[in-house]
C-alpha positions in Angstrom: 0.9 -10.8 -7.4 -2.1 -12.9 -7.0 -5.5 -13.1 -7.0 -7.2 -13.3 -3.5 -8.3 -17.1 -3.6 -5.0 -18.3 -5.2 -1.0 -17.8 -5.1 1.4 -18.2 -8.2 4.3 -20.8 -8.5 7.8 -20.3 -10.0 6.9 -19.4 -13.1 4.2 -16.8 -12.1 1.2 -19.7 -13.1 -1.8 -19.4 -10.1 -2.0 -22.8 -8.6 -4.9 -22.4 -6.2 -7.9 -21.2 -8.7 -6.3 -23.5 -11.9 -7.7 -20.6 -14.1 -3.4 -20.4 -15.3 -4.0 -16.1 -15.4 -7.1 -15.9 -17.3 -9.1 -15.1 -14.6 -11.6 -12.4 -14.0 -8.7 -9.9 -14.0 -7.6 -11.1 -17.2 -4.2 -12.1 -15.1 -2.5 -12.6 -11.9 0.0 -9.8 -12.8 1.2 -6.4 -11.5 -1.0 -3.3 -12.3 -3.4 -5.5 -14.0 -6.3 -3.5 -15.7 -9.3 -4.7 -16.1 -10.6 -4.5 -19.7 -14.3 -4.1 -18.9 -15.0 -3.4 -23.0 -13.6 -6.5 -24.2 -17.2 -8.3 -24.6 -18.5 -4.9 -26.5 -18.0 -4.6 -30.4 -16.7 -1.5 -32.1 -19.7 0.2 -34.3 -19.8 -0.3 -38.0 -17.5 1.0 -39.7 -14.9 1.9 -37.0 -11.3 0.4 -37.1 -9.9 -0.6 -34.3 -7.4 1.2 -32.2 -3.8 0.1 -33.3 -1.9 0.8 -30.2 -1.8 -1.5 -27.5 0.1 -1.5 -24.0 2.2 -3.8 -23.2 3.9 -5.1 -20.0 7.5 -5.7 -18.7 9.4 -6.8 -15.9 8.0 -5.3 -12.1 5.0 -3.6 -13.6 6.7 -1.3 -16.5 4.7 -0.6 -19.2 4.9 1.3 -22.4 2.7 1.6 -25.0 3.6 0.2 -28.8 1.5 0.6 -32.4 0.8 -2.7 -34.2 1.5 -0.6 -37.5 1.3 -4.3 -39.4 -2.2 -4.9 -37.8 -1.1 -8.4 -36.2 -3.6 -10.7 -34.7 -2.5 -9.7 -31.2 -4.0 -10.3 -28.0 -4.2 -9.9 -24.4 -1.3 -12.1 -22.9 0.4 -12.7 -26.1 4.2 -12.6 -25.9 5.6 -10.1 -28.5 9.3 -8.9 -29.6 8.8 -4.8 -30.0 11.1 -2.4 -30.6 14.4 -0.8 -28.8 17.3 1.0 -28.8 19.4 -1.4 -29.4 17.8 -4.5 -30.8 14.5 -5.7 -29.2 12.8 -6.2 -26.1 10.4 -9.0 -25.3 6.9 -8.0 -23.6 3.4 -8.9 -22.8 0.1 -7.7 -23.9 -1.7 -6.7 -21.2 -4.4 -3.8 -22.9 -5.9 -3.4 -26.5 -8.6 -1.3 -27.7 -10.2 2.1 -26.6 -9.0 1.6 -23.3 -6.1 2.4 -24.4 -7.0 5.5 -25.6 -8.0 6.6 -22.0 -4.6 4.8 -20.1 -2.9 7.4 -22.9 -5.1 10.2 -21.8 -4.1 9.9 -17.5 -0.3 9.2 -18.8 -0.5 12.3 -21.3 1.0 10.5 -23.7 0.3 11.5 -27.7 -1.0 9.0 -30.0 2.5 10.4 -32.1 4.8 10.4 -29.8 8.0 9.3 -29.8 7.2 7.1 -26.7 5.1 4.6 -28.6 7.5 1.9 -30.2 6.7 0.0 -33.2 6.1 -3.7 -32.7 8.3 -6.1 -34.9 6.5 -9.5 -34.3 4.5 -12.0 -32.2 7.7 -13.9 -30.2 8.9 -17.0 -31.4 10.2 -19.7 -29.7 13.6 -18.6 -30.0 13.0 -15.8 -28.4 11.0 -16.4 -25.6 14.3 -19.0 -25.0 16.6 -16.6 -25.0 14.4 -14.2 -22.8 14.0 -16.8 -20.3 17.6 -17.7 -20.2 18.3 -13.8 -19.7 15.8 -13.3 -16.9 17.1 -16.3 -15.5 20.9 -14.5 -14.8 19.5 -11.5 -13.3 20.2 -12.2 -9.7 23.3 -13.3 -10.4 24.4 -10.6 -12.4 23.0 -8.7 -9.7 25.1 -10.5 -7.0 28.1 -9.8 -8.8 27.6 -6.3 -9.8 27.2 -5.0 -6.4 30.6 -7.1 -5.1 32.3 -4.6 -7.7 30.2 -1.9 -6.9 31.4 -2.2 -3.2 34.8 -3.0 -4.5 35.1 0.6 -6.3 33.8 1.8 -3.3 30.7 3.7 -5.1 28.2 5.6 -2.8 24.9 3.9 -4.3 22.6 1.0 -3.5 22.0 -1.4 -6.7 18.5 -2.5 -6.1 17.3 -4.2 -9.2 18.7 -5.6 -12.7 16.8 -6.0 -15.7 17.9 -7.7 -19.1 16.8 -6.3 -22.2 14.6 -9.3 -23.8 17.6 -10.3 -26.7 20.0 -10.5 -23.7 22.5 -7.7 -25.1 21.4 -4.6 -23.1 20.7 -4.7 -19.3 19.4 -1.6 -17.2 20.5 -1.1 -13.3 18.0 0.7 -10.8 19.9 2.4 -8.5 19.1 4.8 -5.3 21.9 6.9 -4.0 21.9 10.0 -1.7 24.4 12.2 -3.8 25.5 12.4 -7.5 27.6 9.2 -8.5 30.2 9.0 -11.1 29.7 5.8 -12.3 31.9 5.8 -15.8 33.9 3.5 -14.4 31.8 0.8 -13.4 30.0 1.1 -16.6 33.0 -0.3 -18.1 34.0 -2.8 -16.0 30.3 -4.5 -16.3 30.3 -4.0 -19.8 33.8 -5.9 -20.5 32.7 -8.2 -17.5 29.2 -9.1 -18.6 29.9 -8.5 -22.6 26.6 -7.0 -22.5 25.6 -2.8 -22.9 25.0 -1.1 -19.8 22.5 1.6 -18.9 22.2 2.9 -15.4 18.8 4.7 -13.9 18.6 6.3 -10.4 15.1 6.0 -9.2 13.7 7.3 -5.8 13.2 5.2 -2.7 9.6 5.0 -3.2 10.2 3.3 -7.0 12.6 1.0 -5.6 10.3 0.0 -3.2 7.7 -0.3 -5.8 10.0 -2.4 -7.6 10.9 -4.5 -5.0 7.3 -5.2 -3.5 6.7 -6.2 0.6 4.1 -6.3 2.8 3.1 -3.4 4.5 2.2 -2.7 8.2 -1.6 -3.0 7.4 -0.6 -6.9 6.3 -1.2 -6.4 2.9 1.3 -6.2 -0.6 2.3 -2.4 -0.6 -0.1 -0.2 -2.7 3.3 0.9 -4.5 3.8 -2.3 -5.8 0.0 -3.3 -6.4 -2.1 -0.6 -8.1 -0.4 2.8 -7.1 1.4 4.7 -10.0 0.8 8.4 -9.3 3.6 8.8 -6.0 2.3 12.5 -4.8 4.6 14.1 -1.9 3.5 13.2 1.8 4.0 15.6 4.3 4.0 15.2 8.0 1.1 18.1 7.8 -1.2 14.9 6.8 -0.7 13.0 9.9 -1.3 16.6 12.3 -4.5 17.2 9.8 -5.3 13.5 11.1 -4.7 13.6 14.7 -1.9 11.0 14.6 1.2 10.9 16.5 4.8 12.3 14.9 6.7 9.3 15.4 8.8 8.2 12.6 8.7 4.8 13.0 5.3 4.2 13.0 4.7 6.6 10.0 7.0 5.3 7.5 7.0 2.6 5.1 9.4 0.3 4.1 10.9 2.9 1.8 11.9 5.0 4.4 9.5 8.1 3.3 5.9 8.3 5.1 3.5 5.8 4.1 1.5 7.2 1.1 -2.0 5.9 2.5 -1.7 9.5 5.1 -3.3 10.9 1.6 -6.0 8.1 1.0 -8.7 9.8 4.1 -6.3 13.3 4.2 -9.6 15.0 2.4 -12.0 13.6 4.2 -10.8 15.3 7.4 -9.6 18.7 6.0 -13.5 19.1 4.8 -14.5 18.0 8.7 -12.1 20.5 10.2 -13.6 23.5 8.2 -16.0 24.5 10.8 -13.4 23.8 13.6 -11.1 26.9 15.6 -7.5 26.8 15.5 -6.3 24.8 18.4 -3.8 27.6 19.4 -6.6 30.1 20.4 -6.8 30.2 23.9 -10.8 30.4 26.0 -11.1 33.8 28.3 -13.1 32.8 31.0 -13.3 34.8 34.3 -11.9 32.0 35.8 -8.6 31.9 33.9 -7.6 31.2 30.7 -8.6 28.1 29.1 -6.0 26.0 26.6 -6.6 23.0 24.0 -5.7 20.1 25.3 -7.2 17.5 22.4 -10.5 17.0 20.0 -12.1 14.6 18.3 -12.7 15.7 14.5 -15.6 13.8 13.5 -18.0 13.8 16.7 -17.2 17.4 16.9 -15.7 17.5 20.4 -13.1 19.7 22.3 -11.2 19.1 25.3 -10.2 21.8 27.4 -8.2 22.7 30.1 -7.6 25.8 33.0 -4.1 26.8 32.6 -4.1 26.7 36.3 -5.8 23.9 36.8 -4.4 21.4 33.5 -5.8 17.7 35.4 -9.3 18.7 35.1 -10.5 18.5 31.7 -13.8 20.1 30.4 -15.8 18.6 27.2 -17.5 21.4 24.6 -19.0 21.0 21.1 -17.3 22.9 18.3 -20.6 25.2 19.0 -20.0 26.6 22.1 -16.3 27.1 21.7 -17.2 28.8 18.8 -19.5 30.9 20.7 -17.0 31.8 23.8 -14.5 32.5 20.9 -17.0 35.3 19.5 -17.4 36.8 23.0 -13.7 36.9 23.6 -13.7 38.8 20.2 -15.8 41.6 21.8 -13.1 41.1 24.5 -15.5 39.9 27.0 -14.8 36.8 29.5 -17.5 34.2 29.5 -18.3 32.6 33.5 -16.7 29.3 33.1 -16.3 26.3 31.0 -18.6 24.3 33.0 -21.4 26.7 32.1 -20.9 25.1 28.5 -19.5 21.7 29.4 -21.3 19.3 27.7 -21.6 15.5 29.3 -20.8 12.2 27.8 -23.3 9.7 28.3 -21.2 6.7 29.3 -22.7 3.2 29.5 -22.8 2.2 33.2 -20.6 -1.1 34.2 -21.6 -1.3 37.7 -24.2 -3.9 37.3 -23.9 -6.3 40.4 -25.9 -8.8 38.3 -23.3 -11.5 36.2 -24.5 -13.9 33.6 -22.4 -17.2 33.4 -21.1 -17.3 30.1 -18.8 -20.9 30.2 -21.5 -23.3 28.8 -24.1 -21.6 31.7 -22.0 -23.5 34.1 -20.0 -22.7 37.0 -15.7 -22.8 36.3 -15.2 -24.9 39.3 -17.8 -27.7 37.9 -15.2 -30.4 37.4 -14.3 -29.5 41.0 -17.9 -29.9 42.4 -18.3 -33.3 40.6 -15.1 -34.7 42.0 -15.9 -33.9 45.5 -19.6 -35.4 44.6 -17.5 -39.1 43.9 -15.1 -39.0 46.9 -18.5 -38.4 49.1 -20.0 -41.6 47.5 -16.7 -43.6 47.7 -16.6 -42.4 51.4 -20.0 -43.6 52.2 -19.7 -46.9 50.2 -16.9 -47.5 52.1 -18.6 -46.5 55.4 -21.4 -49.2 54.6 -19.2 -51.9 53.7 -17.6 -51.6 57.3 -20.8 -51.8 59.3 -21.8 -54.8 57.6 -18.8 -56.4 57.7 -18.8 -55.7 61.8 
């Protein structure tokens, strides 16, 4: 990810605002937090808070306690602790803010979750990590030809090395239960390297992954949303929208999770609105829904013998005619309540010219202007030659 004014090269450097990630975000990276209390000092006699968070490949983050009180800070490259060995990360939080990240995660300042961290990374380290993250596509290339060889049910959608190179971890999706011992061993005496596999949902792959959504933007998944809450095609009838699959899911294949972001907003308008399946008594027939519009507060209704004509009422009146019904009394007719839309009028005969305040056929008129003159040059040049 970038920032709005600049896009990134190879190596993940911005080329267009030459700030090389220290810009007002602090970086040009995934899930990026902005660390609004870094020109604030601590008061007197406070210590500072010794766990930071640090950052990993596609936006993973854990958080780690700098139990030798290291000069660390945000961006530094450091070699923290795993099971086996060590893994390579990035600073990307320190100080109380970390303390709230901890809070939303519910994550204990004890737990076993928070690693130690062993060092700042050498040179030598950041090498090898390079080196490793430089094999992942091809180890993922050849994992999935024996994968499909084995003939596996599962999707291998991302590989990621462990920062000494030893350990790599394979993101998976699959419909079913796999029984992958197999394959564990042949990419382990393949590769020489420990495997761990991890089956991770269709939204987290596509989180992984990243895209461009239908909006035109990078998914929200792969940008700044962490907490995936359940969609439900309830949202899009709360919102009016049609049930068609294609148009309501995202690249993952689940509906897009942005049916949530305005999901409120709507269920708060509808409180003072019927239910749509109550039908209007009215002496001249029956009256059914045919559609509304939430936030002017409009309802379109219909005779059920008479469906083409369409009558407009305010969530008022049905209200009203819904009470009367209630005391099981008909109400005259719709049109008694119909309420009109005032409609701009279009049938002005008057046109204003809007090319330049000049007619479209102006070239046209100034061609036929010359001929004329050539005509009656020509004309003039006869008579005085006879």
């Amino acid at each position: 990810m970038s920032c709005n004014n600049c896009s990134t090269d190879a190596s993940g450097i911005p080329k267009g605002c030459k700030s090389n990630g220290s810009c007002g975000t602090g970086s040009c990276d995934k899930l990026t937090v902005f660390d609004w209390l870094s020109n604030m000092s601590l008061p007197t006699g406070q210590s500072k808070f010794d766990i930071v968070e640090a950052r990993f490949k596609n936006g993973r983050k854990h958080f780690l306690k700098n139990a030798k009180n290291l000069p660390i800070s945000i961006g530094d490259v450091i070699a923290v602790e795993s099971s086996p060995g060590h893994d390579i990360g990035t600073i990307s939080l320190t100080g109380e803010l970390v303390k709230i990240q901890m809070r939303k995660k519910n994550v204990g300042f004890d737990s076993e979750e928070v690693k130690q961290i062993y060092r700042k990374a050498s040179q030598k380290d950041i090498d090898v990590w390079t080196a490793s993250r430089d094999n992942e596509q091809e180890l993922q290339r050849k994992s999935r030809l024996i994968i499909s060889r084995l003939g596996l049910q599962m999707k291998l959608s991302d590989v990621e090395y462990q920062g000494d190179g030893n350990k790599a971890t394979f993101y998976y999706t699959a419909e079913g239960r796999v029984d992958f011992r197999l394959l564990i061993k042949e990419l382990a005496s393949t590769f020489r390297i420990r495997v761990e596999m991890k089956q991770v949902g269709l939204r987290q792959e596509a989180a992984r992954l990243g895209g461009i959504g239908s909006c035109g933007r990078e998914l929200c998944c792969s940008t700044w949303l962490t907490d995936f809450r359940s969609v439900s095609t309830s949202s899009a009838r709360y919102q009016q929208l049609s049930l068609n699959p294609q148009k309501l899911a995202g690249q993952c294949g689940k509906l897009k999770c942005c049916l949530n972001y305005e999901l409120d907003s709507y269920i708060d308008a509808l409180k003072g609105f019927p239910k749509t399946d109550t039908w209007l008594q009215t002496e001249k027939g029956a009256a059914v829904f045919q559609k509304m519009d939430i936030f002017k507060g409009l309802f379109w209704y219909a005779y059920k013998d008479n469906p083409i004509h369409w009558v407009i009422l305010k969530v008022d009146q049905v209200n009203e005619i819904i009470e009367i019904n209630k005391q099981k009394k008909k109400v005259e007719s719709l049109e008694s309540f119909a309420f009109e839309l005032n409609f701009e009028s279009h049938n002005d005969a008057s046109f204003t010219d809007v090319v330049g305040q000049d007619s479209l056929t102006r070239f046209d008129k100034n061609k036929r202007r010359k001929g004329r003159k050539k005509r009656n040059n020509r004309r003039k040049n006869t008579r005085k030659n006879a």
